[in-house]
N, C-alpha and C positions, 0 to 999 in steps of 0.2 A: 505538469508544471515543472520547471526547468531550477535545476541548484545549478548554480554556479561559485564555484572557490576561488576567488580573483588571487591569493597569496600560492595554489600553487596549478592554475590555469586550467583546473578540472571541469567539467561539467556533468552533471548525469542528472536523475531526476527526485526530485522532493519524497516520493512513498518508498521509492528504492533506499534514500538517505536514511529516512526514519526508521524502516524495516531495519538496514544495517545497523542504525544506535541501539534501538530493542533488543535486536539478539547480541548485540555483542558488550550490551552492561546490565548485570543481570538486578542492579539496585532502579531500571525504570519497569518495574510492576504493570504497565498498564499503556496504552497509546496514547491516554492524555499526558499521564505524562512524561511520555517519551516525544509526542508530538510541543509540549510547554518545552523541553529541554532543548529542542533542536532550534525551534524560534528566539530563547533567550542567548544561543550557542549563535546564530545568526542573524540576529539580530530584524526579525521577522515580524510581520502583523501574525498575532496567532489563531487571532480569529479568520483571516483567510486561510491562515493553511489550514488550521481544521478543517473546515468546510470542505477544501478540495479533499484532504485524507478519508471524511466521510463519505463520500462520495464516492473517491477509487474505491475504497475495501466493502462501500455497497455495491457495488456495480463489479466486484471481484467476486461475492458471496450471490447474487444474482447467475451469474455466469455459472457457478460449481453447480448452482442446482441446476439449472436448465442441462449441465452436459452429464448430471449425472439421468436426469429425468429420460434426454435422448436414447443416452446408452440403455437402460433400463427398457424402453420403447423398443431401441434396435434387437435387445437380445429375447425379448418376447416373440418378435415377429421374424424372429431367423437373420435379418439385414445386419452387414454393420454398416456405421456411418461414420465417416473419420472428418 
């Protein structure tokens, strides 16, 4: 999902935006609500964005395990896999 900043012609993307406001204000505790902050900041449906940030950081946490699982596999049986 696509952020767009029409006042200074930026674009990047919604999980990257959020990620940025999390780590860099250390009074949002938690993704919800860092993710309520960023919708009420842009003026967002927040029940969509949720959904898609649930989603990326399931499908993030999915990913670590399978490439730690692989690696684990590779290094049992001599192979790497890159």
């Amino acid at each position: 999902m696509r952020d767009l900043e029409p006042d200074t012609n930026v674009s990047g993307y919604v999980p990257t935006k959020i990620n940025e406001m999390w780590h860099g204000d250390k009074s949002l505790r938690s993704l919800y609500k860092t993710t309520q902050a960023y919708c009420a900041q842009r003026q967002k449906n927040f029940t969509t964005i949720a959904i898609h940030i649930a989603e990326y950081r399931g499908l993030n946490q999915l990913y670590n395990r399978l490439r730690k699982q692989v690696d684990k596999l590779s290094y049992r049986s001599g192979t790497q896999v890159s």
